[in-house]
BALOBA-1460 file (C-alpha; in Angstrom, 3 decimals):
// residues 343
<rec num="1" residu="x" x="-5.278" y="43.321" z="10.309"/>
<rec num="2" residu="x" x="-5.955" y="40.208" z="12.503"/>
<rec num="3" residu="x" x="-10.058" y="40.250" z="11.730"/>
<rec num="4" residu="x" x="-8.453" y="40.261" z="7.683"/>
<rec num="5" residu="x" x="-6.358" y="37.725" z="7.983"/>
<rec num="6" residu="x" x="-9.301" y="35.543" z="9.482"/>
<rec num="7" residu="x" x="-11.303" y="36.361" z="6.674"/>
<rec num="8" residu="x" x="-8.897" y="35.481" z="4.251"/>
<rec num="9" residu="x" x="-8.096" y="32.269" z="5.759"/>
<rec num="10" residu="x" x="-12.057" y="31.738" z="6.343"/>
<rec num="11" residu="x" x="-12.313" y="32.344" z="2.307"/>
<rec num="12" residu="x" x="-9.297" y="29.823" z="1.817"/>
<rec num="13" residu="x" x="-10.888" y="26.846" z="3.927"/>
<rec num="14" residu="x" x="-14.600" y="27.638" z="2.170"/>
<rec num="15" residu="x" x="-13.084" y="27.235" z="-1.376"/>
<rec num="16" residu="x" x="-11.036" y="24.263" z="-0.332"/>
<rec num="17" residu="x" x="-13.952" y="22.467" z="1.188"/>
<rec num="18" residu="x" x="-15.817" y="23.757" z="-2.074"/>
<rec num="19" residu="x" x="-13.119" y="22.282" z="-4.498"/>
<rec num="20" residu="x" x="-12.721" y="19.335" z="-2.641"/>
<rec num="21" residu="x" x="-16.429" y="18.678" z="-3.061"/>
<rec num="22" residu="x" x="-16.400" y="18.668" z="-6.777"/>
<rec num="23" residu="x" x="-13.312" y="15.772" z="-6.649"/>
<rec num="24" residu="x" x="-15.192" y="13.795" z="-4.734"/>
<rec num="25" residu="x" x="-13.160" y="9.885" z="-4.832"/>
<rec num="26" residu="x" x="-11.756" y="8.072" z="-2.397"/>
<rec num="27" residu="x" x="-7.998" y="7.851" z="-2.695"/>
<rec num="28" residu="x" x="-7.617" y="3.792" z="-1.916"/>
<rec num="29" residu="x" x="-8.715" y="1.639" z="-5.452"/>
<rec num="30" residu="x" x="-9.227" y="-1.648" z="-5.013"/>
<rec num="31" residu="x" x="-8.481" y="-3.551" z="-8.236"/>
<rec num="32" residu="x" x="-7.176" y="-7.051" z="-9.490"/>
<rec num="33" residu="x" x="-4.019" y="-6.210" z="-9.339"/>
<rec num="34" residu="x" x="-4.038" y="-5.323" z="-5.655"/>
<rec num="35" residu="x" x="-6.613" y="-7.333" z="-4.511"/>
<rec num="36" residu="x" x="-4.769" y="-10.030" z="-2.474"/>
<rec num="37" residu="x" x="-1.125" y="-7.630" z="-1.649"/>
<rec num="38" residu="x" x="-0.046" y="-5.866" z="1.617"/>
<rec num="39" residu="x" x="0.620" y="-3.048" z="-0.199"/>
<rec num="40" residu="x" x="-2.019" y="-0.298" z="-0.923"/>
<rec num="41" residu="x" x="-3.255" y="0.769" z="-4.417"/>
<rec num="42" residu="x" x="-4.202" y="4.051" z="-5.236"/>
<rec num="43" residu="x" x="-6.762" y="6.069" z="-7.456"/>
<rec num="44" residu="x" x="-4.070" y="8.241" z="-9.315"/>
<rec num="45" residu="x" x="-7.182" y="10.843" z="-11.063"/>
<rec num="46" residu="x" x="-7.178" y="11.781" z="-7.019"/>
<rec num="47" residu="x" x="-3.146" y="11.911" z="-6.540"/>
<rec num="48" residu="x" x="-3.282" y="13.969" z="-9.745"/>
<rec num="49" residu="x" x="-6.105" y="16.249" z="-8.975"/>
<rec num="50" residu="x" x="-5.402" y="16.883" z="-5.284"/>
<rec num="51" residu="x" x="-1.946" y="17.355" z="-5.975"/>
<rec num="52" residu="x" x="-0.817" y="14.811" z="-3.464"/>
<rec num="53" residu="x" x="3.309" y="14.128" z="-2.778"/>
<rec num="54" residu="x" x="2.757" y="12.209" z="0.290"/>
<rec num="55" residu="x" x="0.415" y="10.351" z="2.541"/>
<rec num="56" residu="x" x="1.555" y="9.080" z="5.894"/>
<rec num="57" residu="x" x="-0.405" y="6.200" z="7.796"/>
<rec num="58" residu="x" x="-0.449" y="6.242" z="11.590"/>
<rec num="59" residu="x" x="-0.470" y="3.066" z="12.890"/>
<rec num="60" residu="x" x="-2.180" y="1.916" z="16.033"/>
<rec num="61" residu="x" x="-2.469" y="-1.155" z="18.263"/>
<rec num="62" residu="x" x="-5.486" y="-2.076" z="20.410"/>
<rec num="63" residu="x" x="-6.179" y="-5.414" z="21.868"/>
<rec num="64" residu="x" x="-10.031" y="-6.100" z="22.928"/>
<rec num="65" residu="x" x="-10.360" y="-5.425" z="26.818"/>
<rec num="66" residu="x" x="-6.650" y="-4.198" z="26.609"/>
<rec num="67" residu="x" x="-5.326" y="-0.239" z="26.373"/>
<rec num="68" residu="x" x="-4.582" y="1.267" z="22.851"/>
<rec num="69" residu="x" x="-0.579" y="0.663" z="22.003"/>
<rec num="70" residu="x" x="1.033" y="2.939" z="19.917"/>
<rec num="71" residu="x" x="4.403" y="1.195" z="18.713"/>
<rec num="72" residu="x" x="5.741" y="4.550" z="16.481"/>
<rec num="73" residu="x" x="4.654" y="2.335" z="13.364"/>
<rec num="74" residu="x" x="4.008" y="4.063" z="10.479"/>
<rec num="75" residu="x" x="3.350" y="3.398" z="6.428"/>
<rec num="76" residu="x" x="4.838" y="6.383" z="3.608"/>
<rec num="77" residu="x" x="3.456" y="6.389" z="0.328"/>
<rec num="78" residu="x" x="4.945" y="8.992" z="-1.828"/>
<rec num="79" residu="x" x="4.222" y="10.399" z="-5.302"/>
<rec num="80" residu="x" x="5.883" y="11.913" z="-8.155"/>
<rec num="81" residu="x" x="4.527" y="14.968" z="-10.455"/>
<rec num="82" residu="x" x="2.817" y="12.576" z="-12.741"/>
<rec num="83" residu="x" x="0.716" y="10.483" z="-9.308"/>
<rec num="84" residu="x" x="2.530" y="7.526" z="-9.646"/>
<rec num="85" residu="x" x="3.996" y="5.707" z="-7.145"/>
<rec num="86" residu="x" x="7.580" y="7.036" z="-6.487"/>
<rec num="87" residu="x" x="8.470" y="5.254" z="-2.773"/>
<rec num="88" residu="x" x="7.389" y="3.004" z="-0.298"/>
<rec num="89" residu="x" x="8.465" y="2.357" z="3.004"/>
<rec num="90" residu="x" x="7.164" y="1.414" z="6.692"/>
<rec num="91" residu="x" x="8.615" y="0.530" z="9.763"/>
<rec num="92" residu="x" x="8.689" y="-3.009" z="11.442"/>
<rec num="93" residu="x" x="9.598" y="-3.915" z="14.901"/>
<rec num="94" residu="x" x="12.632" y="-6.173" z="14.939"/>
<rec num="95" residu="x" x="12.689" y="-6.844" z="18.486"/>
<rec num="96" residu="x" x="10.790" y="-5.673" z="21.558"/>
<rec num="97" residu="x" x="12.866" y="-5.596" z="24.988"/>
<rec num="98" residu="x" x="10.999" y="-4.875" z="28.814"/>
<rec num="99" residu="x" x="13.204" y="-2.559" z="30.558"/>
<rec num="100" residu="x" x="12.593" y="-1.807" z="34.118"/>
<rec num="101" residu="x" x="11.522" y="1.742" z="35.630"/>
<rec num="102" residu="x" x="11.143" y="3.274" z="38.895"/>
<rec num="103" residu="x" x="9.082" y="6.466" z="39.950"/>
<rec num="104" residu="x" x="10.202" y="8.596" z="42.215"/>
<rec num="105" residu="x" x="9.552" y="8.642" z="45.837"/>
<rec num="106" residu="x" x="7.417" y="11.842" z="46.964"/>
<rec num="107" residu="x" x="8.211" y="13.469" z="50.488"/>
<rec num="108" residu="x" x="6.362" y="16.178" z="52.430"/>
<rec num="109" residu="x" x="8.864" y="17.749" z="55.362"/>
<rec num="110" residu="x" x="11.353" y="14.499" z="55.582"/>
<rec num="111" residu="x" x="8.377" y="12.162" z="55.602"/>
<rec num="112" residu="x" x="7.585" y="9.782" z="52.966"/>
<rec num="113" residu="x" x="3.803" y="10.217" z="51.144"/>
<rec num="114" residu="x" x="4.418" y="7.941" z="48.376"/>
<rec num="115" residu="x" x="7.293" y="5.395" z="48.072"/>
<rec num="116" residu="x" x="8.643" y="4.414" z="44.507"/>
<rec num="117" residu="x" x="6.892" y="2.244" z="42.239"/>
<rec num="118" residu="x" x="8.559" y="-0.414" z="39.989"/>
<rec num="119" residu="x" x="7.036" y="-0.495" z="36.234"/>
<rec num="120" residu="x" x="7.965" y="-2.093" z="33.221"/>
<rec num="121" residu="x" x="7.958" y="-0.531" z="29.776"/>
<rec num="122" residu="x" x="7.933" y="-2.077" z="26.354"/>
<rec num="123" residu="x" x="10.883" y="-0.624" z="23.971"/>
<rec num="124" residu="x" x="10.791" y="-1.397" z="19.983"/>
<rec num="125" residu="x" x="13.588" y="-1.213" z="17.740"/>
<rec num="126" residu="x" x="12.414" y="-1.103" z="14.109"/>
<rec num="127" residu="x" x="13.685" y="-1.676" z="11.013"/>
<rec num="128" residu="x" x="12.702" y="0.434" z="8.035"/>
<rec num="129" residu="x" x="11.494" y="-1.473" z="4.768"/>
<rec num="130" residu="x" x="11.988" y="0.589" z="1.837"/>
<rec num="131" residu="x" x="11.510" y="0.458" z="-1.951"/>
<rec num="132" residu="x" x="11.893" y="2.860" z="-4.663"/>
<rec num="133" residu="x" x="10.161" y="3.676" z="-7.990"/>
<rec num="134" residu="x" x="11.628" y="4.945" z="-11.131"/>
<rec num="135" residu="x" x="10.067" y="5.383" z="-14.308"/>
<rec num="136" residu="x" x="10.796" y="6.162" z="-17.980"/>
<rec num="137" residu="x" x="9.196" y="9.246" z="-20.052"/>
<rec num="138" residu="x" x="6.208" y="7.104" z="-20.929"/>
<rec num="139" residu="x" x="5.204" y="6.162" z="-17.061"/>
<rec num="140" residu="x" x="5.999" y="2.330" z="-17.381"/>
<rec num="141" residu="x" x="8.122" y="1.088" z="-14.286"/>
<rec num="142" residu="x" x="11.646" y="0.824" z="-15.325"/>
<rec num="143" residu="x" x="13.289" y="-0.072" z="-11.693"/>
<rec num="144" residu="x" x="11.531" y="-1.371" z="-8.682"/>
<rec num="145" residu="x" x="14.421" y="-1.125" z="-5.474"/>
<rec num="146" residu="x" x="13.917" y="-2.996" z="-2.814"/>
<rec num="147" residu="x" x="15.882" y="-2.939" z="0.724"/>
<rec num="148" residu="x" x="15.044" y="-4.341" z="3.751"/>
<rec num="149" residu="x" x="17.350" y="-1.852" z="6.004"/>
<rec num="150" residu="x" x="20.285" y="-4.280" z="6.612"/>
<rec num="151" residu="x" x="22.461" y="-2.601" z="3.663"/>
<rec num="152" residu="x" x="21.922" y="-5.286" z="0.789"/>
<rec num="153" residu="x" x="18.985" y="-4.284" z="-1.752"/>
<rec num="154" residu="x" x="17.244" y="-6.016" z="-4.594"/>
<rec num="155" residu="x" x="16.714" y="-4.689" z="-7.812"/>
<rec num="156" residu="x" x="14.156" y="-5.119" z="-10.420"/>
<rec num="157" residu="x" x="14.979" y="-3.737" z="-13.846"/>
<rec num="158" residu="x" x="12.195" y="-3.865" z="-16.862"/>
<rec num="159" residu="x" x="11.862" y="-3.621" z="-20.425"/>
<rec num="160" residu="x" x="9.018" y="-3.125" z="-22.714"/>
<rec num="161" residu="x" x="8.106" y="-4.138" z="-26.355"/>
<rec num="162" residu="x" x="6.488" y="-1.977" z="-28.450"/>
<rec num="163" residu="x" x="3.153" y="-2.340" z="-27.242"/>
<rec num="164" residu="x" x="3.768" y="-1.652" z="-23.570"/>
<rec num="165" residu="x" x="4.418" y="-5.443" z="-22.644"/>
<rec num="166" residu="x" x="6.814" y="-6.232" z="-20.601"/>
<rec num="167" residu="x" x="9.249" y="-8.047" z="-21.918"/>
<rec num="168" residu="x" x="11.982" y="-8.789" z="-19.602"/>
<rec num="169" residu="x" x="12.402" y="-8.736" z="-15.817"/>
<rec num="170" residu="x" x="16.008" y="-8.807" z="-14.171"/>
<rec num="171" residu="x" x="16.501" y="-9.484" z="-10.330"/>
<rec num="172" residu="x" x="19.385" y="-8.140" z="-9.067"/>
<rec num="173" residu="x" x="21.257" y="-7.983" z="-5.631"/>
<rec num="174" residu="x" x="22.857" y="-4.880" z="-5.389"/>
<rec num="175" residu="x" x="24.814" y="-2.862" z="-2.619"/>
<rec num="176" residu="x" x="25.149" y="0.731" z="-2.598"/>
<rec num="177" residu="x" x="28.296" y="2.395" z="-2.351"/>
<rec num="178" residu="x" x="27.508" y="5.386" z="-0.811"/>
<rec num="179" residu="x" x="28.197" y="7.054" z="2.764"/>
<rec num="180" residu="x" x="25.252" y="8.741" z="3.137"/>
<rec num="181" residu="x" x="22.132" y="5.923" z="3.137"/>
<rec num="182" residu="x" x="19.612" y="8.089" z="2.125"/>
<rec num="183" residu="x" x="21.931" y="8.569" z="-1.397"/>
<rec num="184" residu="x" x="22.213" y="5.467" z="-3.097"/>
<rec num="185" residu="x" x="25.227" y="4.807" z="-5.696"/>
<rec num="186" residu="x" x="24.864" y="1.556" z="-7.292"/>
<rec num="187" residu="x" x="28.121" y="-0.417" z="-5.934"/>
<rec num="188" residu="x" x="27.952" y="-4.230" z="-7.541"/>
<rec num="189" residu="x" x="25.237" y="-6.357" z="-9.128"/>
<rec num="190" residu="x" x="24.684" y="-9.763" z="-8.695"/>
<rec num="191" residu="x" x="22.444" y="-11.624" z="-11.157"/>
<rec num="192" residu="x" x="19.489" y="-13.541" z="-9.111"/>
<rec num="193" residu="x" x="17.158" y="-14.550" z="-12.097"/>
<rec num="194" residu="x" x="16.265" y="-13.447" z="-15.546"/>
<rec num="195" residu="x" x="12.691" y="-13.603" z="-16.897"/>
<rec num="196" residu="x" x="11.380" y="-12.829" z="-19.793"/>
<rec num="197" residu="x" x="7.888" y="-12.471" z="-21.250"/>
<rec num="198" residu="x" x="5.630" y="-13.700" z="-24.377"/>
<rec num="199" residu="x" x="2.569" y="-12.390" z="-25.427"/>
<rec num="200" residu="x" x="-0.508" y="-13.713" z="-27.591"/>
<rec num="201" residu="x" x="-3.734" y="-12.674" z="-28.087"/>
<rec num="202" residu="x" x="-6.171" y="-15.136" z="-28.002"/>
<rec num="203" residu="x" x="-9.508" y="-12.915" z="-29.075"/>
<rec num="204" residu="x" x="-10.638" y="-9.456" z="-27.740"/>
<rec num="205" residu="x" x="-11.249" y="-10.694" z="-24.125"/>
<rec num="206" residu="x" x="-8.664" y="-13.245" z="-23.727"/>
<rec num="207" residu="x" x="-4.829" y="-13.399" z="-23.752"/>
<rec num="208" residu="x" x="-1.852" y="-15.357" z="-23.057"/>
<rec num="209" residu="x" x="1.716" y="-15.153" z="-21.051"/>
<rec num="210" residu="x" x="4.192" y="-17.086" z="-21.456"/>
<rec num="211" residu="x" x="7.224" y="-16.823" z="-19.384"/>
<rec num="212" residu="x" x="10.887" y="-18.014" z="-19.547"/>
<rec num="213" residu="x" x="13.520" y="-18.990" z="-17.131"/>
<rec num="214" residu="x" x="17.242" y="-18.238" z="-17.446"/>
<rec num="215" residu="x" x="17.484" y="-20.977" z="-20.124"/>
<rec num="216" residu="x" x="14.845" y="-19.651" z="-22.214"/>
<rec num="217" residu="x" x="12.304" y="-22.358" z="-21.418"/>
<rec num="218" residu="x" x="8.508" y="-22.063" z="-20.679"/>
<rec num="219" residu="x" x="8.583" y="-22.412" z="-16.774"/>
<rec num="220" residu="x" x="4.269" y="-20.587" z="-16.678"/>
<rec num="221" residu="x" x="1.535" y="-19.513" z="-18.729"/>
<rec num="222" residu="x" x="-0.872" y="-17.048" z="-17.308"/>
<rec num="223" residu="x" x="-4.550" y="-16.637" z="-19.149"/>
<rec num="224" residu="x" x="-6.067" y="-13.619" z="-18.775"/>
<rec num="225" residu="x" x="-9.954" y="-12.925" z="-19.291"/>
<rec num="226" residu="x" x="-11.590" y="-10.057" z="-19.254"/>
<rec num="227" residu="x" x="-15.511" y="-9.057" z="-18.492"/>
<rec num="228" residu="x" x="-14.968" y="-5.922" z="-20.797"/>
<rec num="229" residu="x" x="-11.581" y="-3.728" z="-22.395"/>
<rec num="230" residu="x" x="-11.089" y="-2.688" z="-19.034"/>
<rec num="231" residu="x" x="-12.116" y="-5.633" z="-16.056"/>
<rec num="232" residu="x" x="-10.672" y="-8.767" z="-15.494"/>
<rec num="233" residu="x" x="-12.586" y="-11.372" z="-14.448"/>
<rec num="234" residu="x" x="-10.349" y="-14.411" z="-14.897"/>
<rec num="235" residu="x" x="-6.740" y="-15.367" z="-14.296"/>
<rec num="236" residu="x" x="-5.679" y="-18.268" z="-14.469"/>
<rec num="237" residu="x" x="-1.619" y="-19.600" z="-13.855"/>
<rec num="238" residu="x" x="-0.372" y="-23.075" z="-14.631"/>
<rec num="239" residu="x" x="3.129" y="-24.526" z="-14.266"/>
<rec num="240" residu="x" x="4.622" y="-26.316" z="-16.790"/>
<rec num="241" residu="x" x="6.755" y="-28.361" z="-15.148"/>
<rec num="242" residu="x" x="4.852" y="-28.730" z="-12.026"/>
<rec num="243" residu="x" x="1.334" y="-29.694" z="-11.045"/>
<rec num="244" residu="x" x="0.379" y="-26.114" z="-9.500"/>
<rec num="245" residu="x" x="-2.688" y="-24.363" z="-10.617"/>
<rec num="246" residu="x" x="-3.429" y="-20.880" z="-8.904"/>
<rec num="247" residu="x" x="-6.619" y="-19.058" z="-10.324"/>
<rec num="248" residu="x" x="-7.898" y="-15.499" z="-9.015"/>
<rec num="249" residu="x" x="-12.113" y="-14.504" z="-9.975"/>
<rec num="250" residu="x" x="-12.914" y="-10.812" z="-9.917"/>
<rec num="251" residu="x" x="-16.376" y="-9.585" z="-9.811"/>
<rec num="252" residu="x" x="-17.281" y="-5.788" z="-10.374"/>
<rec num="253" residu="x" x="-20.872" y="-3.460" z="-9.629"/>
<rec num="254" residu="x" x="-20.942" y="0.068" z="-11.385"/>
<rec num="255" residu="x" x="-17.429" y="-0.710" z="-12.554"/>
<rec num="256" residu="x" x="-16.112" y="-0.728" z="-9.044"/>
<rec num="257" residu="x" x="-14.526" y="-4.347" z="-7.639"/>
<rec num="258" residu="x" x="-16.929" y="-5.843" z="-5.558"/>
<rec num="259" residu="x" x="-15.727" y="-9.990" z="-5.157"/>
<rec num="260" residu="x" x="-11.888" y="-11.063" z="-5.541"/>
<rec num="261" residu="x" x="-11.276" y="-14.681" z="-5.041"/>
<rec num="262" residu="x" x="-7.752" y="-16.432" z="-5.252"/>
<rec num="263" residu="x" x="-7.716" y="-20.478" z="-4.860"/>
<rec num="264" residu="x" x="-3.869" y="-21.821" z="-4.978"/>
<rec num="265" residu="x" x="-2.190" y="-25.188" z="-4.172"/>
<rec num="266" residu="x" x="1.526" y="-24.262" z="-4.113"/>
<rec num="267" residu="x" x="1.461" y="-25.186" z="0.025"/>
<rec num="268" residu="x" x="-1.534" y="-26.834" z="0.046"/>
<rec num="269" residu="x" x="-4.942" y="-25.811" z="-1.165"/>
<rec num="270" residu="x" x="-5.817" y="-22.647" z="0.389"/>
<rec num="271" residu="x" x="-8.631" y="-20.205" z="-0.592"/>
<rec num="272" residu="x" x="-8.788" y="-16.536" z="-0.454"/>
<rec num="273" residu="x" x="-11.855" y="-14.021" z="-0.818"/>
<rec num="274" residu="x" x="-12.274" y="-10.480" z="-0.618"/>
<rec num="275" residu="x" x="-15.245" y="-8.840" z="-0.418"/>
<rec num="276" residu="x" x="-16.399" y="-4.975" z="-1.048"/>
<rec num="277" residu="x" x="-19.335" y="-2.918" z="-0.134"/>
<rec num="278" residu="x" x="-19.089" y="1.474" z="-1.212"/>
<rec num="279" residu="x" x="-22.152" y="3.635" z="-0.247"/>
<rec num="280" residu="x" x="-24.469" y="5.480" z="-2.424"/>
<rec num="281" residu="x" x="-22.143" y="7.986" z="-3.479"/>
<rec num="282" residu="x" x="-19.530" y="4.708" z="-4.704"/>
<rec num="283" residu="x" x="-17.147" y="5.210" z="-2.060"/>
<rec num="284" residu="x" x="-15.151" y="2.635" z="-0.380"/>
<rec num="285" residu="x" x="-17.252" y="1.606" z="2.706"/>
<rec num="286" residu="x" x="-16.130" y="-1.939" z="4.235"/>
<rec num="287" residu="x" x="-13.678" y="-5.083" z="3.113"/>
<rec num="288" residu="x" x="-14.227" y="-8.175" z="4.378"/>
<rec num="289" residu="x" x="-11.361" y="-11.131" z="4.117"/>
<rec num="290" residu="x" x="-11.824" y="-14.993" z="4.291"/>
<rec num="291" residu="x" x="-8.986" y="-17.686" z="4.592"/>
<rec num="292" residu="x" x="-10.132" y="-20.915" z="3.488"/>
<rec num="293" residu="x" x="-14.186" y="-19.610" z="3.976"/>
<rec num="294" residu="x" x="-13.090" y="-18.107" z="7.509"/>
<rec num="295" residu="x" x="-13.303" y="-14.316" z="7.582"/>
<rec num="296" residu="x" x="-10.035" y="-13.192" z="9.444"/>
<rec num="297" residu="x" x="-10.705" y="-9.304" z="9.055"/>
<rec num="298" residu="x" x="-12.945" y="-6.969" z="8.588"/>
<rec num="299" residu="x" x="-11.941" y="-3.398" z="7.314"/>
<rec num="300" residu="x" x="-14.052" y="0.167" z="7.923"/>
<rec num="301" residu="x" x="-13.427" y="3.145" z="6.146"/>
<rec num="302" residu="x" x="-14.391" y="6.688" z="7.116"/>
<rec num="303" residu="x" x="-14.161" y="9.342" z="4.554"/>
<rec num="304" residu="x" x="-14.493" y="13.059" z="5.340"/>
<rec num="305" residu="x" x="-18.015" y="13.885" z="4.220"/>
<rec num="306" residu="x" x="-16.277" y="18.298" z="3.136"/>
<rec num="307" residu="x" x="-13.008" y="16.723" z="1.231"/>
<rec num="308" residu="x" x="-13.945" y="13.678" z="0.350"/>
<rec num="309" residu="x" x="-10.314" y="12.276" z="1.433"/>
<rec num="310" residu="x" x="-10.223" y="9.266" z="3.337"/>
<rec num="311" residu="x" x="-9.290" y="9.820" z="6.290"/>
<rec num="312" residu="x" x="-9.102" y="6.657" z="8.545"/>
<rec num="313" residu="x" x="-10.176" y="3.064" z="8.310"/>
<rec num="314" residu="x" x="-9.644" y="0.594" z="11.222"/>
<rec num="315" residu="x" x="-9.057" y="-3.270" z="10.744"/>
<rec num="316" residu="x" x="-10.783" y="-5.451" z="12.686"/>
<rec num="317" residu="x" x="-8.428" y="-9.128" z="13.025"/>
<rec num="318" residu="x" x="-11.300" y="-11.551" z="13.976"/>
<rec num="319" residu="x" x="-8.436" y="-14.751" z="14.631"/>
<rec num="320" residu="x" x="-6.394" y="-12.196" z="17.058"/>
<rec num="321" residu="x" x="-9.131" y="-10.433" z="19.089"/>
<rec num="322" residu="x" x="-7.707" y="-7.143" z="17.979"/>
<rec num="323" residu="x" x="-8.457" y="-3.563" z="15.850"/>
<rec num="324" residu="x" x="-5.851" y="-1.486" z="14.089"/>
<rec num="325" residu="x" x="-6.685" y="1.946" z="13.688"/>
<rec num="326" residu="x" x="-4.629" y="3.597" z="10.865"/>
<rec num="327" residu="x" x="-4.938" y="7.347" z="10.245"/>
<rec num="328" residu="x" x="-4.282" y="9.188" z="7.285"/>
<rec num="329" residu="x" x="-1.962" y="12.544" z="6.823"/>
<rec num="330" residu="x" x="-2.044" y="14.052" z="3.086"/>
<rec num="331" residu="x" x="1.040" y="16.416" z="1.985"/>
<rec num="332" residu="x" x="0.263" y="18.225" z="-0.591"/>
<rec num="333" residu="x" x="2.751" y="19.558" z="-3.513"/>
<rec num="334" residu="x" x="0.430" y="22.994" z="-4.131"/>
<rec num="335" residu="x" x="-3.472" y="23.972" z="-4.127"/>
<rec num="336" residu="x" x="-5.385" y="21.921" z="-6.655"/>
<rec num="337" residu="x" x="-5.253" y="23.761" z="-10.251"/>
<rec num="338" residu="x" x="-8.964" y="24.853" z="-9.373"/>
<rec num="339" residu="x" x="-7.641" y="27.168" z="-6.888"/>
<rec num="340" residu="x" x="-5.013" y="28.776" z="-8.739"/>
<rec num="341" residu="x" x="-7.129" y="31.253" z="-10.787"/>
<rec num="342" residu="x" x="-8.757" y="32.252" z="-7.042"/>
<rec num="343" residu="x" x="-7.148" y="35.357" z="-5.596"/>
């Protein structure tokens, strides 16, 4: 029965690997959108077709010449049953606190071999940042929840016109009147801004927002220009009522984002560049960021040659002398639906 079972899970692992093979895309997309934000952005045909529900980073420290630190941090992405984006949370150290440690003493007969040794060891204490997704039958974004872990949370409620614009955007503070934290029950609303949204289209590559304040007035206008009916290659923001300009430049190869450039003067002038290189197969290989024509950071990513997942990359911070390794952990809702008609 044993020698069976092997077999059957040998089978299993062959037609994974052999599935796995034929989705071949790594899960992190670089796009416009995401170009120049903490947060990650994903390729949703691979949430969808790996049947993904969660993937857990595992962050850790290393300083150059100094031992690897691992500080328990960690970055959740999960997904609902259509592969969008359904919460996001990670933990960040508050405070750190040296607290003072003794071995103990060894003794052989009565006599002392080894006395005690003072150490120090680092705690953390972390606090958990956490925002939630909801979404309407259509898949447009209908709440965006946002809470920083010290009980207050801020809300982001949307509506659409009839073409899929956005229309509106409400920021809310909110509390949540529930005992149990990891329930919420919307408690009262405070109203933090209301924007709303114009659109125009200027000609087939090139459109127009304007948005509004509270009082209805014209506070931005964002033009957007595309290379093609799917690429941007131009954005461009102006304040009315102010002299700031902020402009982002995308540049693509094979369809993939290979150049992002943002150039802003809302605290001073400031410059920032992002460049990509993928391998032969068009997978994600390096990232390489500038501040102000100074690369900071320099990003590797390792994909597993059988799945096709990634499954690592590790940051290189040129300013602070230091790597962060960050590994990946998929969850996974049920075998992908090419494995379902395998028995």
């Amino acid at each position: 029965m044993p020698r069976c079972n092997n077999l059957k899970n040998w089978l299993y692992s062959s037609i994974l690997v052999l599935v796995f093979s034929f989705l071949n895309a790594q899960v992190l997309l670089p796009g416009y959108e995401s170009a120049f934000e903490k947060q990650h952005a994903f390729n949703r045909n691979v949430i969808k077709k790996h049947a993904i529900k969660r993937i857990t980073f595992d962050i850790i420290d290393k300083k150059d010449f100094e031992v690897a630190v691992d500080k328990n941090l960690t970055e959740v992405y999960e997904f609902n049953d259509s592969a969008l984006l359904s919460r996001y949370y990670y933990t960040d150290i508050a405070r750190a606190h040296e607290k003072e440690y003794f071995t103990k003493p060894v003794y052989h007969r009565r006599r002392l071999i080894k006395p005690a040794v003072r150490y120090t060891k680092t705690e953390y204490f972390f606090d958990t940042i956490n925002t939630i997704y909801l979404y309407n039958a259509s898949n447009q974004l209908l709440v965006k929840r946002y809470s920083d872990g010290s009980g207050v949370y801020q809300g982001y409620y949307y509506l659409y016109n009839e073409k899929g614009e956005i229309q509106s955007e409400r920021r809310m503070r909110e509390t949540n009147a529930s005992n149990d934290k990891s329930v919420f029950i919307l408690g009262n609303q405070i109203v933090l801004s209301i924007d709303s949204f114009r659109h125009q289209t200027l000609n087939p590559v090139q459109s127009k927002q304007l948005f509004y304040n509270n009082e209805h007035r014209v506070y931005k206008e964002r033009v957007i220009i595309k290379k093609d009916s799917v690429h941007v290659s131009d954005i461009q923001e102006n304040y009315v009522a102010a002299w700031l300009i902020q402009k982002h430049h995308f540049e693509y190869t094979n369809g993939k984002l290979r150049f992002a450039e943002f150039i802003g003067n809302a605290n001073g002038d400031i410059s920032l560049k992002r460049e990509y290189a993928y391998d032969d197969k068009g997978e994600l290989l390096t990232e390489k960021q500038f501040k102000n024509s100074l690369q900071t950071q320099e990003i590797s990513y390792i994909t597993d040659a059988s799945s096709g997942l990634l499954t690592s990359f590790i940051i290189r911070d040129l300013i602070n002398k230091s790597i962060r390794i960050v590994k990946l952990k998929y969850d996974f809702r049920h075998l992908p639906d090419e494995l379902n008609s395998v028995k």
